[in-house]
Every structure is written in C-alpha cells, then in structure tokens.
C-alpha positions in Angstrom: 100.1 96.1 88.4 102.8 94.8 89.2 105.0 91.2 88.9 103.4 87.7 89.4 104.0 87.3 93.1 103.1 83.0 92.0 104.8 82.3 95.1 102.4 84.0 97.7 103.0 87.3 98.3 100.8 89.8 98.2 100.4 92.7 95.4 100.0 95.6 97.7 98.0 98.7 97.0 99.9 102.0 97.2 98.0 105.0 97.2 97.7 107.5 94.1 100.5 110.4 94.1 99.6 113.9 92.8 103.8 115.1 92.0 102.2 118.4 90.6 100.2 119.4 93.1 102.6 119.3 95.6 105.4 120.6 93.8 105.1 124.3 95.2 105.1 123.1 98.9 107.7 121.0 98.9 109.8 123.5 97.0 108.8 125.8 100.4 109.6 123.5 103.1 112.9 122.9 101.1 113.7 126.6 101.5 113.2 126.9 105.3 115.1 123.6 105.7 117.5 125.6 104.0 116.9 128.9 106.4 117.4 126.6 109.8 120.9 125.5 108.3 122.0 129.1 107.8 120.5 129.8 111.5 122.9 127.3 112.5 126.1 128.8 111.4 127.6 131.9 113.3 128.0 134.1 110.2 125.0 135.6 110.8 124.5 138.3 113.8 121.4 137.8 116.0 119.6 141.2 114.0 120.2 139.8 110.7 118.8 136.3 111.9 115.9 137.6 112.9 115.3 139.6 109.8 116.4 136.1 107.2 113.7 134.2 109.5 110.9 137.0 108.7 112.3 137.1 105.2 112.1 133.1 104.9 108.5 133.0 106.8 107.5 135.4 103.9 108.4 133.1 101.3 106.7 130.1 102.9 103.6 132.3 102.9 103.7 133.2 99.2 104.1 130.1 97.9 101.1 128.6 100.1 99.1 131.3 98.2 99.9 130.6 95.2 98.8 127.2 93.5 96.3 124.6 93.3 93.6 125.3 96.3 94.7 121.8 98.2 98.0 123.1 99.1 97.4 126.6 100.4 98.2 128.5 103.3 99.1 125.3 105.3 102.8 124.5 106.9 104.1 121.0 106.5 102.9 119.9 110.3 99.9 122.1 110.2 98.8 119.2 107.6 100.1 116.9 109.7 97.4 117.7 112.8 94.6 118.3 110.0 95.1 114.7 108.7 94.5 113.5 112.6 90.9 114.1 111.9 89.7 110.6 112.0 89.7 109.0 115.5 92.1 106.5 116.5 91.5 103.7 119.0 94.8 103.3 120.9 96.6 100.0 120.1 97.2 97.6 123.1 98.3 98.8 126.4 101.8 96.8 125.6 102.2 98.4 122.2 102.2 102.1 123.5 100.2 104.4 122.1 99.0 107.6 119.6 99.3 110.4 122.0 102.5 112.1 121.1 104.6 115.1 122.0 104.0 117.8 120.6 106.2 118.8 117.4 106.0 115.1 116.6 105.7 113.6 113.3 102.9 111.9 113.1 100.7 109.7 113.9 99.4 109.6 110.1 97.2 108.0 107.5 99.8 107.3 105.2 97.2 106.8 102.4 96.2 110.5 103.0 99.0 112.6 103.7 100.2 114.4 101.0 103.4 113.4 99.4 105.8 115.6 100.3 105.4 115.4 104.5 105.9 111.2 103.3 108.8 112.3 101.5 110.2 114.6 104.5 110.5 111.1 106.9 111.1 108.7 104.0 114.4 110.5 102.5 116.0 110.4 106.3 114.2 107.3 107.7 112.8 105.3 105.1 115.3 105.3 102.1 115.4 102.5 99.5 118.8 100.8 101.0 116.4 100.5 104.6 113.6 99.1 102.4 116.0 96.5 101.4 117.3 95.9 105.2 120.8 97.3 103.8 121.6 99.8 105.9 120.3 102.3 107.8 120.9 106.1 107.3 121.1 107.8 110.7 120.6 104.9 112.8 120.1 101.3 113.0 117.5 99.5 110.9 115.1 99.0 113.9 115.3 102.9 115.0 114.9 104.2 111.2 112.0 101.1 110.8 110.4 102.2 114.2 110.6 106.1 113.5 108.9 105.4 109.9 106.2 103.1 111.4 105.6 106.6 114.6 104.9 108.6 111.7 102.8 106.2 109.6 101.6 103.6 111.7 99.2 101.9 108.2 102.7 102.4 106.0 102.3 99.3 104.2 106.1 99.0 102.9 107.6 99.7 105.9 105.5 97.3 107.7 106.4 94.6 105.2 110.3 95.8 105.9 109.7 95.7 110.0 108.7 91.9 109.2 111.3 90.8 107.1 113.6 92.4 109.8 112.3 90.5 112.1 112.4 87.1 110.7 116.1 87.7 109.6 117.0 88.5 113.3 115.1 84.5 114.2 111.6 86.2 115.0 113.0 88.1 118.5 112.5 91.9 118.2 115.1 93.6 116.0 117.9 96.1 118.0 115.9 99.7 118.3 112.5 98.7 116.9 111.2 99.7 120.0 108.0 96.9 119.6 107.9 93.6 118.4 105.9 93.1 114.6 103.1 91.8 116.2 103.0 94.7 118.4 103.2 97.3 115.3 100.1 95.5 113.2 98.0 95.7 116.4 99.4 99.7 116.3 98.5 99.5 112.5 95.3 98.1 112.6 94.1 100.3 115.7 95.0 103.1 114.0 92.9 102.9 111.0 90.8 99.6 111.0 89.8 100.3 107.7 93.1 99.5 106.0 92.8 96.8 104.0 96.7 96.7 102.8 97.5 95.8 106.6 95.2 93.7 107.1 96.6 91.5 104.0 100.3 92.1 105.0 99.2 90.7 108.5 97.4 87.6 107.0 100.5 87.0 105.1 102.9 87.4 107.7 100.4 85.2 110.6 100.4 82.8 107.7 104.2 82.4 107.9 104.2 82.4 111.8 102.0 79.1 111.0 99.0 81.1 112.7 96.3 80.2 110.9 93.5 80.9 113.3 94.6 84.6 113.5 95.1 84.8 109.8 91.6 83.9 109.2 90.3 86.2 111.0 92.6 89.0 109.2 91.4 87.4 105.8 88.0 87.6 106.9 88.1 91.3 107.0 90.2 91.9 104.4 87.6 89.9 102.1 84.3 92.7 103.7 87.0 95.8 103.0 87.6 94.2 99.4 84.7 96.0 97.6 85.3 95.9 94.2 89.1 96.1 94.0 90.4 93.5 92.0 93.7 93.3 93.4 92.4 93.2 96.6 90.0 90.0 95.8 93.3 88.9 94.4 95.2 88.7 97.6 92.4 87.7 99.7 92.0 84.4 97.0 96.0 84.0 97.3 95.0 84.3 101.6 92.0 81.6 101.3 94.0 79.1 99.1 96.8 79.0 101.4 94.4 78.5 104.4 93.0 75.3 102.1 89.8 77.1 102.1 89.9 76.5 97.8 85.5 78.0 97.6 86.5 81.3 99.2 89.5 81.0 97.3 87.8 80.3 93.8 85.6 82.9 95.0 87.5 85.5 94.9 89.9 84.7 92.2 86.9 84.7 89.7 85.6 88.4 91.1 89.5 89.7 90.7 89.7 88.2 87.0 86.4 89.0 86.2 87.2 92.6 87.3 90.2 92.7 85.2 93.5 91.2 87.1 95.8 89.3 84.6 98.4 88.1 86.9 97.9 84.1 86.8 99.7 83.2 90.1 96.3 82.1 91.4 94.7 80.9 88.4 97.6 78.7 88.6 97.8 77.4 91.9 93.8 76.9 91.8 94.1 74.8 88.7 97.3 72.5 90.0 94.9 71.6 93.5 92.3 70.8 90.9 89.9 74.0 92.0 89.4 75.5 89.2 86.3 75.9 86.4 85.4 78.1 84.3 
C-alpha cells in the first residue's frame, strides 16, 4: 500500500499492470523501432529497404496473431485511437485542447492503455530522474513534463511531478511546460471526469495554494467517486481533516479502516485534534 504519507500526502492509486500479456507486443514494436534505425543508415539500397520494411511488417503481423486475444492484430497507435472511445469535453479555451494531429501520441486514459504504449513515452519522456525533477532526457523538464501530460492527460505521477515543478520554479509556469498546473488539472479533469486520482492530487495541491474553496469542491467529488476503495476514503479523510471539516473526516477514516487500510497517518492526526472514537 504503500508508506505512511502522516504528513498529508496522498497514497495514490496506480492502475493494475498485466507484464505477460503484453510481453509479445512490446517485443514487436521493439523490432520495428529497430527496422526504422536500419532505414536510417545508407547501407541499405532503396530495393532492399523496401523488401526489410515488408519483411519487418511481417513480423509485426505474426506476433499480433499469436498470444493472448487482448493483444492481437493491433499496431501500437491503432490502440492508441481505440482507447479514444470515451468522449472528452475539451478543457478550457485557455488550456488548449484534445484535437491533435494526426500521428500524435495521445490523448489517453492512462488507467487504460496498455503498458507497453505507457512505456513507449515514459522511457523517453517520463524517466525516473524527470520524476524526481533531476534532469530531463531529451529536453527540459517542462517540455518532457508537458509531452508526458499530451499523451496522458489523467497521468497521476506526472501530474504530481508538473506540480512540484512548479512550486520549485516560485509558482510561475516552468520553462517549456507549455500551460501553467492549473491549466493541466482543468485538461485532466475534462478529459476523464471520472478520475478520482486527479481529483485528489488537485485537492492536495489547491490545499497548498491555500485554496480552500476550490479544494472542497474537488474533495467533494472525490468523496461520490470513492465507492468502496479504501485508500480512496483514506485520502478523501486526509482532504476533510485538513479543511477542519473533522465529521467528514472521521467519516471516512472509519469506512477506509473498516475496509481494511492500516496506514495510521489519519487515525493519528484524528486522535491528536481530539476527533476520534471508536
């Protein structure tokens, strides 16, 4: 689950990965990655070229017949457009918008795409040294945040990295981000309003912007997406006791523990304000 985050951060949900499953296409996409390299060098004459492409193309085929039925007979960005399925309200008119070139990565669910197109932008824009605000890879930290964030607008970690960017650079829009952090939630949450993860990561961060009217309201939705998730309750509790609303917060917290959470961060903080009983 995770370590006590006692101090108030959340304990985000990541989304199940199936390595197995995807083994086979990722194994494919590495080979034509591999083709387009050779394609680049001039050891091979134009007739030859043409035949390695077929040759390759054949190989990508094969292996998209072979395996478990969720991975057939689909390229890397024919997934891509399948996983557009769900409608997407465009953000506001100041934040841009979904409607992409085409031969674009993304936009995309990030809880649904299948690992290996997450591991296509994440290994060149997303790697665990931009994470950490170390260094970028081929750019800046804004460009690689702001590529990651076109491809997966709902990717929680890099949303979490595009704030912590921006409160290192004094809360002013980092070099190449292309949008400020308010600017990518609203992209975030018009993309898939269901998403509870952003809508806790944007409590938290409203919460440190001292915007506590706006973080209720993102609490407030987060607590109707909650269902039964205990981790989620968890977070929303952690959200209500730092607004000083300690019922919602007690609330919650009992619903997360009584669902099986064992970190005691808000236990803790519940009990030191005087809030809690059993």
């Amino acid at each position: 689950m995770g370590r006590d985050q006692s101090g108030g951060e959340p304990e985000i949900l990541f989304p199940s990965e199936n390595r197995s499953a995807l083994r086979l296409r990722s194994s494919a996409i590495r080979n034509h990655a591999k083709y387009v390299n050779i394609m680049n060098t001039n050891a091979i004459s134009a007739s030859n070229s043409i035949a390695v492409y077929k040759f390759a193309c054949a190989i990508v085929m094969a292996v998209s017949l072979i395996g478990p039925p969720e991975v057939r007979a689909q390229t890397m960005m024919q997934r891509q457009y399948l996983n557009r399925h769900e409608p997407a309200q465009n953000p506001s008119l100041a934040c841009g918008d979904f409607n992409y070139a085409s031969g674009s990565i993304g936009p995309l669910d990030y809880r649904a795409t299948p690992k290996d197109v997450i591991e296509f932008v994440e290994t060149r824009h997303f790697t665990p040294d931009i994470e950490r605000l170390v260094k970028g890879r081929t750019g800046t930290l804004g460009a690689e945040i702001a590529y990651t964030l076109r491809a997966f607008p709902n990717h929680p970690r890099a949303l979490k990295s595009a704030a912590a960017l921006t409160r290192r650079n004094g809360g002013q829009m980092p070099r190449d981000m292309n949008f400020g952090i308010t600017c990518w939630f609203d992209r975030a949450v018009a993309f898939r309003p269901d998403d509870i993860q952003v809508r806790i990561l944007w409590a938290f961060e409203l919460l440190k912007s001292k915007e506590t009217v706006a973080a209720r309201d993102q609490t407030q939705v987060a607590e109707k997406l909650a269902g039964g998730s205990p981790v989620a309750h968890y977070n929303v509790g952690l959200l209500y006791f730092e607004l000083g609303d300690y019922e919602k917060a007690l609330t919650n917290a009992k619903i997360a523990y009584d669902g099986g959470f064992n970190l005691p961060g808000l236990k803790d903080k519940l009990s030191k304000a005087g809030q809690w009983n059993q």
